[in-house]
Structures are given as C-alpha cells and as structure tokens.
C-alpha positions in Angstrom: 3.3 21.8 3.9 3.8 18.5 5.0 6.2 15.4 4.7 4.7 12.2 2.7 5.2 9.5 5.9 3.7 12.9 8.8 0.5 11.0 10.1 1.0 8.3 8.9 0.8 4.9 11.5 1.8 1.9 8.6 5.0 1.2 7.7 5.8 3.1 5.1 9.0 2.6 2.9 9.9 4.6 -0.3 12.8 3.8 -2.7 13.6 6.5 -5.7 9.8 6.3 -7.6 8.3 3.6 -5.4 6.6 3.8 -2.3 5.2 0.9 -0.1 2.6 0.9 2.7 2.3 -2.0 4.7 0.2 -2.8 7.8 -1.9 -5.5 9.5 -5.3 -6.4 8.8 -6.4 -9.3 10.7 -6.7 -6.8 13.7 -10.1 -4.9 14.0 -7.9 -1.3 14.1 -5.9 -2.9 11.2 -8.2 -2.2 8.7 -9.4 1.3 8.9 -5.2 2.2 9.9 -4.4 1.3 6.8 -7.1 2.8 4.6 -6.6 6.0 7.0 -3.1 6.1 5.5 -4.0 5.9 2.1 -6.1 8.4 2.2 -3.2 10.7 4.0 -1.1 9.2 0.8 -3.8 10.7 -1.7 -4.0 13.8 0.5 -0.5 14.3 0.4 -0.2 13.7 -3.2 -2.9 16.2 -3.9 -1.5 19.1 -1.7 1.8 18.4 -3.6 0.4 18.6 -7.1 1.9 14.8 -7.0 0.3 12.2 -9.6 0.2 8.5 -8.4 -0.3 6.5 -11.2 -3.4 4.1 -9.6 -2.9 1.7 -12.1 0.0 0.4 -10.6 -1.4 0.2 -7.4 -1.8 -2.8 -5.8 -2.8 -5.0 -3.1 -0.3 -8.3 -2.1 -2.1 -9.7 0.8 -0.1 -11.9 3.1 -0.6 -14.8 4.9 -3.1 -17.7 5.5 -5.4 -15.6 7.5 -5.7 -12.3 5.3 -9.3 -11.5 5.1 -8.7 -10.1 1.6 -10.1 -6.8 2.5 -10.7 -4.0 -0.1 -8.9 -0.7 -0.3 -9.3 2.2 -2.2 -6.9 5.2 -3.0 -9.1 8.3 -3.3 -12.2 6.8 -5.3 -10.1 4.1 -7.1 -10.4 0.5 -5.6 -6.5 -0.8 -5.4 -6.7 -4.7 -7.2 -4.7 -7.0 -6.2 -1.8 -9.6 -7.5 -0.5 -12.6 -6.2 2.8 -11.6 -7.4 4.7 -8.3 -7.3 8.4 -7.4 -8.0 10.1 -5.7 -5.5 13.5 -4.3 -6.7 13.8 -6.8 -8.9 12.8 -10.2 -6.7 9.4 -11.2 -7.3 7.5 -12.0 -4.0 4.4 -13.7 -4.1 1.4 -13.7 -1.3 3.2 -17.0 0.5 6.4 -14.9 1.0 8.6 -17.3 -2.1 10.9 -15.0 -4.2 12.4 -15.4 -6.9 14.3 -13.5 -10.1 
C-alpha cells in the first residue's frame, strides 16, 4: 500500500476532507504532470476503497495565460468555476478573495 501524495510531482495539499492539486499548465510537461497525478489520485483512491465525490471536483484555472485545458479524474471530465472557497475565503481565477 501506498501514501496518497507517493508519485505524485504537483503540489499537493490536503486539509481534514479536502485535498488540492495544483500545478502549471502553460508548460508543454505541465499538462500531461498534472493529469498524470490525477490519475495517481484515482488510483490511489481505488486501491484504498476511497470514494471521491467528482461532483465537487473542479478546475480554477489561473492566470491571463491559462490555456483552459481539460482534465479528467478516471472517466469523469473535472468542470470548472471561476470561484471556489478555500477554507472559507472565496478565491476567484484573478487571485481576489473575499468572505
């Protein structure tokens, strides 16, 4: 058996029921990193008998020059927000928070 971050090359940050996986994506290698590490993610949950709820899974891409690119966890493609709550400051995709 192995730990949820073994493998894994993102930045990956968990707090009580949350995880977070972050990387770049405006780099060539960027992009398959980071879909390499969700699919160690779904591994991992499935070798654990671990549920991820997908549903909640999204995307908050970053910056003026994200390419918006796609990612999937397992056969589910991840949507995306412009907005998500992170311990309870809501950070949007130009890096603003707020309560």
């Amino acid at each position: 058996m192995w730990g949820l971050d073994d493998g894994i090359r993102c930045i990956l940050m968990n707090f009580a029921d949350n995880t977070k996986l972050s990387g770049e994506v405006d780099t060539f290698e960027g992009r398959p990193t980071l879909q390499q590490d969700l699919h160690r993610l779904e591994e991992w949950a499935s070798e654990n008998l671990t549920k991820i709820n997908k549903d909640k899974c999204k995307v908050l891409y970053l910056g003026k020059h994200n390419p918006g690119v796609q990612h999937r966890l397992g056969s589910t493609w991840l949507g995306s927000n412009s907005v998500e709550r992170d311990l309870g400051v809501l950070v949007d995709n130009k890096l603003n928070m707020s309560e």
